[in-house]
C-alpha positions in Angstrom: 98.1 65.5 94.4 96.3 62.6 96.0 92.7 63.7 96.6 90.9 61.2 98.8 87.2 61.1 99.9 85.3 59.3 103.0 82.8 56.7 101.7 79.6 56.1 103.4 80.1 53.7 106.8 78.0 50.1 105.9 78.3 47.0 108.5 79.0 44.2 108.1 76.1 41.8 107.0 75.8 38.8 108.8 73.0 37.4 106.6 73.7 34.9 103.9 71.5 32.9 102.4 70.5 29.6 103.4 69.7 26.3 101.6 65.8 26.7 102.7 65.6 30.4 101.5 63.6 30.9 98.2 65.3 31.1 95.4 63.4 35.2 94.9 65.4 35.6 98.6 68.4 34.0 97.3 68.7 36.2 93.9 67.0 39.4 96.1 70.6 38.8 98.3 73.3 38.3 95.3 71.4 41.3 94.0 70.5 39.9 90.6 67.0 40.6 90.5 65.8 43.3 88.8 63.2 45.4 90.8 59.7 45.8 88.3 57.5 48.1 89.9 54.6 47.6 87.4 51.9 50.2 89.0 51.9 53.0 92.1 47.9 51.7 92.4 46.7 49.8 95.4 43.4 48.9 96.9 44.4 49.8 100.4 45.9 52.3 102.3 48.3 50.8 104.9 49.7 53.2 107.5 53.8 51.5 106.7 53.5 51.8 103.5 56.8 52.7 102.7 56.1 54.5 99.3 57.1 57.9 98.4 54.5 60.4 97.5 56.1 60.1 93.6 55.2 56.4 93.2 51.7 56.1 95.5 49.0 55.7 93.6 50.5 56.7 90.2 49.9 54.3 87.4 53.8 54.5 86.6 56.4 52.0 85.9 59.7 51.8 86.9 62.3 49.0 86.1 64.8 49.8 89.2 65.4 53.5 89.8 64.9 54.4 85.9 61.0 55.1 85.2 59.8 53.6 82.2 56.7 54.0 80.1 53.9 51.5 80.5 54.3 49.0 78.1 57.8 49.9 77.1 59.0 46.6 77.5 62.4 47.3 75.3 63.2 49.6 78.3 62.8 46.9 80.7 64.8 44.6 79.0 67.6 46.9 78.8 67.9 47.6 82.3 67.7 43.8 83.1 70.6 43.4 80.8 72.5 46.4 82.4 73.0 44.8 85.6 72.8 40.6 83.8 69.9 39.9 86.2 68.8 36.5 86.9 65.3 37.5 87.6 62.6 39.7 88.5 60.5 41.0 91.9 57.2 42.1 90.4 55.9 44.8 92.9 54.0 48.2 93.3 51.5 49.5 94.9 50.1 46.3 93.7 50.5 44.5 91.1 47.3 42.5 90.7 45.4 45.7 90.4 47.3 46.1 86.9 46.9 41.7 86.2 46.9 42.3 82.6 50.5 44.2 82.4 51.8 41.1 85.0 50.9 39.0 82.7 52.4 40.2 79.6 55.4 41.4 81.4 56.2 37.4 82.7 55.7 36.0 79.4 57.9 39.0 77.7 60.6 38.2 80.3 60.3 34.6 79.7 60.7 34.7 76.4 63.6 37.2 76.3 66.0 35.5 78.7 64.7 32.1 79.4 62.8 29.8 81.8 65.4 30.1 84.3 64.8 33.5 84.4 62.9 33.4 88.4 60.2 35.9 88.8 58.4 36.5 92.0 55.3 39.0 92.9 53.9 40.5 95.9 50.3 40.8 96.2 47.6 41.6 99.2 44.8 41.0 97.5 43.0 37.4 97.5 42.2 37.0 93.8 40.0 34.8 91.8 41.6 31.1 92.4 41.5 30.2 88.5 43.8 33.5 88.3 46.6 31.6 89.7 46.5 29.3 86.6 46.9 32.5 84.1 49.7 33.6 86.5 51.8 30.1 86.7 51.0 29.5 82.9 52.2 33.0 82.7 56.1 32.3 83.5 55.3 33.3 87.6 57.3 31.0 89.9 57.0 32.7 93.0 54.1 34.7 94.9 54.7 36.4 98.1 50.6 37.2 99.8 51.0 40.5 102.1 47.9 39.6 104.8 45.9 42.7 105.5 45.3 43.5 109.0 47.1 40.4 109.8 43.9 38.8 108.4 44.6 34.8 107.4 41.2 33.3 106.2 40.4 35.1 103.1 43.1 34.1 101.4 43.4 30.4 101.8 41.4 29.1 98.8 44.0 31.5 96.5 46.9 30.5 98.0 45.6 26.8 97.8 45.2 28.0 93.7 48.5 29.2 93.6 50.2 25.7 95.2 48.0 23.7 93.1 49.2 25.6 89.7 52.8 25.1 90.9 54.0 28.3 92.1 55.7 28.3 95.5 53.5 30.1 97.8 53.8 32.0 100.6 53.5 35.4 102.9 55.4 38.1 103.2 54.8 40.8 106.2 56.1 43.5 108.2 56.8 42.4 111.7 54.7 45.2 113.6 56.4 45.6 117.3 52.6 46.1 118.6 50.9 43.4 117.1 53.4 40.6 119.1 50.5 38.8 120.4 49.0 38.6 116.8 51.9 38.0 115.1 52.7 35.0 117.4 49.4 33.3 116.6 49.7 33.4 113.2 52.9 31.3 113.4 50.1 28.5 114.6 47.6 29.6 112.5 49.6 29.1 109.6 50.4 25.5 109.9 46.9 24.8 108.9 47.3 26.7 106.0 48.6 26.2 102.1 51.8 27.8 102.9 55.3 27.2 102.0 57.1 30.1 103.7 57.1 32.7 105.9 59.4 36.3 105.1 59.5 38.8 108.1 60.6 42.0 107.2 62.1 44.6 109.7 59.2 47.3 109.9 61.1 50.6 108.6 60.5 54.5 109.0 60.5 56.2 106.0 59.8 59.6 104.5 56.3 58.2 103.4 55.2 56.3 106.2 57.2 58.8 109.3 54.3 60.8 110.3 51.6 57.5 110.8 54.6 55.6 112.3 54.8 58.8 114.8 51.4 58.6 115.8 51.6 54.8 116.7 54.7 55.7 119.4 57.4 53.9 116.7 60.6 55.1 116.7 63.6 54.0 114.8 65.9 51.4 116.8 69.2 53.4 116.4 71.1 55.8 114.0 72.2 54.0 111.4 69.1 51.6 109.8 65.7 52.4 109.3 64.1 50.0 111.4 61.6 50.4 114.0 62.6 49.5 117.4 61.4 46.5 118.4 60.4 45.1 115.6 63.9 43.5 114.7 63.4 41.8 118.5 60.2 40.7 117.8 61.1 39.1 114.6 64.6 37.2 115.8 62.3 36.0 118.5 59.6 34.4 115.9 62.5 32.9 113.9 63.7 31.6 117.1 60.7 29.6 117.4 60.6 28.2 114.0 63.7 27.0 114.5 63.6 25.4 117.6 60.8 23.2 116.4 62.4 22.4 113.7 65.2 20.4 115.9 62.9 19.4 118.9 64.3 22.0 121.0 62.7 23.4 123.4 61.2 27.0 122.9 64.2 29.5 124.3 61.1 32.1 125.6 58.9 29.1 127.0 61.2 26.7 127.6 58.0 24.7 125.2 58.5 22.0 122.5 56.7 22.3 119.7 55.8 20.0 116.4 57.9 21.7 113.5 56.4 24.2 111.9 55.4 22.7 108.1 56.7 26.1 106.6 60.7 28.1 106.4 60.4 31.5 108.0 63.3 34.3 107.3 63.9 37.6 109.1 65.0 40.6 106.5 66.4 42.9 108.6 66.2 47.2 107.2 70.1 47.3 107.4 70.5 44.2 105.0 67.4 45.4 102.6 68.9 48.9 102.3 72.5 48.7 102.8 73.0 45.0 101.6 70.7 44.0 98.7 70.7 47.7 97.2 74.4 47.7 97.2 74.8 44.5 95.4 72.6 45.0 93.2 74.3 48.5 92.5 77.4 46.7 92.1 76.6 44.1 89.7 74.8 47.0 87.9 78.1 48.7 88.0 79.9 46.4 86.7 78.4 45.8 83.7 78.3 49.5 82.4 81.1 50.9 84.2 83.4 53.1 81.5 87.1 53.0 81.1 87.6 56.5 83.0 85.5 55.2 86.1 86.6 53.4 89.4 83.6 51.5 91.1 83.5 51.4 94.7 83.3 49.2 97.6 79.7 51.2 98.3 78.2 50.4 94.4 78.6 54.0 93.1 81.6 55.4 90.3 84.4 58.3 90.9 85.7 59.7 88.0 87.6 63.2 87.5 85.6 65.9 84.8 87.1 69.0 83.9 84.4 72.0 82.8 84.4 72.3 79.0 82.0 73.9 76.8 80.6 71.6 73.8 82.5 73.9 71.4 85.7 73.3 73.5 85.5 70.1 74.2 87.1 68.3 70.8 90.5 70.6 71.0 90.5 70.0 74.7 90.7 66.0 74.5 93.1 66.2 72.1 95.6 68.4 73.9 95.0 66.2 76.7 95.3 62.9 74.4 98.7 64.9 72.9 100.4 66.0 76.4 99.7 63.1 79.2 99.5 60.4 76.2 95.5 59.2 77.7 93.8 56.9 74.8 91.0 59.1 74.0 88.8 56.1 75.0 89.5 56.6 77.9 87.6 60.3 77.9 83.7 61.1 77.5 81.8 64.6 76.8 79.0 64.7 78.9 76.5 67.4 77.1 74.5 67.5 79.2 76.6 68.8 82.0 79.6 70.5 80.2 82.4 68.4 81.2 84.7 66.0 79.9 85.0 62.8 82.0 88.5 61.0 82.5 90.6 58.9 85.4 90.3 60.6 88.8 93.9 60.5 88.8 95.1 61.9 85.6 92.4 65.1 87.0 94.7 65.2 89.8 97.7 65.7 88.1 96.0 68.6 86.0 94.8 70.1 88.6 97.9 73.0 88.7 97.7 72.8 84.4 94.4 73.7 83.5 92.6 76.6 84.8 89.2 75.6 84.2 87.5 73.9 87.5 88.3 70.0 87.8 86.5 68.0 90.2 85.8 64.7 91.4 82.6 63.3 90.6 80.7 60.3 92.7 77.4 59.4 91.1 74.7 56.0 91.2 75.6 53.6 88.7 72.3 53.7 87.4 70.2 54.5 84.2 69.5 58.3 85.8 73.6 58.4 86.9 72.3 60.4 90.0 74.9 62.1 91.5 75.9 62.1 95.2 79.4 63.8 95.4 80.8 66.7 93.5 84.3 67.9 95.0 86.3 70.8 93.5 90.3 69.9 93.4 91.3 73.2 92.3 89.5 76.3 93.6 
């Protein structure tokens, strides 16, 4: 019996990274980087916030889907090993408002896998300059500033900090489809400013921002991403600029020729966020912990066959199966939790007709939690 199952649909992703990207955009795209969400807290209360009700304004940590104990550092090593990251994105709610845990958590990281090691944060407030010292002294190397309201000024003198202490600075935004005319002046704005990039990010609809994105008249820009139409326009047409300048072209919108723009700006689009970075970084995670009796997909998540066994079953049941198909036994795995021993989808196939005890095939995250996403029944 040949059992087959239709994979979720992901384009293709047209969006490699460049030699001017920053090495946090770089490692965010090979999906190395271990996401640290260090606390739910935030001062402000943004109307796209994309968080879910379970992380906003929570004092909780999570080191990529697996929630983790403040302070349980051992736990966030683990999981950075689990999928051989190359770095971390430091993020929340935000994570100045918890500075003390940033700071131990960089030097911790440091220390446990090297200089090299690239961490990056994202922050919206404009902190005390000599802060940025404690922070680059700290192990940061990269801070992304989130400008509230679209707001510029107040942040100059700590981004100026941040430059001077040696991280590589810059801002980090959603591109709002109504704010064109704002957005468009900042590009100038920013020239003026201590600032050594510029990351656009597709606005997305999400279960926690839907009903303010609603009200604003946003809807998403097609079926398959998560992105707000028009926003993904806007943006290309921003980078657009950027680039022209930077060749002494003229503008393609007003035909214009601008002086090159002293910063790099990149365009994340939803689609590549979601469906690219998560996937890789599901992948690589994956790979490093997959079992013997598991097959990882194109998609980032593991099939594997499990036949229902009780715990007091389970020993004389992998040795009959070890005795009559001749499978190592290393190649099988009790799961107590869910009453079921594990094994190769495709020796569960051929036992489907031998065994009356249900056998399914089983699709689940490769990560810490396992969650799973497909259980099919081969047999009743």
């Amino acid at each position: 019996m040949t059992f087959s199952v239709r994979l979720p649909n992901v384009p293709d992703l047209p969006e490699p990274a460049i030699a001017d990207d920053t090495e946090g955009c770089i490692q965010c795209q090979m999906g190395s980087k271990l996401v640290l969400f260090i606390t739910g807290h935030c001062h402000w209360m943004c109307d796209y916030c994309p968080l879910s009700e379970n992380r906003r304004e929570i004092d909780w940590m999570f080191a990529n889907e697996r929630r983790v104990e403040i302070g349980d550092w051992d736990a966030v090593i683990e999981e950075a090993r689990a999928m051989n990251a190359t770095g971390a994105g430091i993020t929340g709610g935000d994570p100045v408002m918890a500075r003390e845990r940033v700071l131990e958590a960089c030097k911790i990281l440091k220390n446990e896998f090297g200089d090299d090691f690239h961490l990056h944060m994202y922050t919206s407030i404009p902190f005390k300059a000599e802060w940025a010292k404690d922070f680059a002294e700290a192990g940061l190397d990269e801070i992304r500033f989130h400008f509230l309201d679209l707001e510029s000024e107040k942040y100059t003198e700590t981004m100026a900090a941040c430059v001077e202490s040696g991280m590589l600075t810059g801002v980090e935004i959603p591109c709002e489809p109504d704010k064109e005319i704002e957005l468009m002046e900042l590009l100038e704005i920013m020239r003026d400013m201590p600032v050594q990039f510029l990351n656009l990010n597709e606005l997305e609809i999400t279960v926690g921002n839907h009903d303010n994105m609603e009200v604003r008249g946003f809807n998403l820009s097609d079926e398959i991403t998560a992105g707000a139409a028009g926003s993904g326009e806007l943006a290309t047409r921003m980078r657009d600029r950027v680039m022209a300048a930077s060749i002494g072209a003229p503008d393609p919108e007003d035909n214009k020729v601008r002086e090159p723009y002293p910063y790099h700006l990149k365009f994340c689009t939803a689609t590549y966020k979601d469906s690219g970075q998560l996937r890789r970084r599901f992948i690589r995670r994956g790979e490093h912990t997959i079992s013997p009796h598991e097959i990882l997909t194109e998609d980032g998540t593991l099939l594997f066959g499990a036949i229902d066994c009780g715990q007091e079953d389970s020993e004389s049941w992998i040795d009959e199966i070890h005795s009559e198909t001749g499978l190592p036994k290393r190649f099988m795995l009790y799961d107590s939790e869910n009453e079921r021993i594990e094994l190769p989808l495709s020796i569960a196939e051929e036992l489907v007709d031998e065994i009356d005890a249900p056998i399914s095939l089983v699709e689940v995250h490769p990560t810490h939690e396992r969650l799973e996403m497909t259980v099919v029944y081969l047999n009743r």
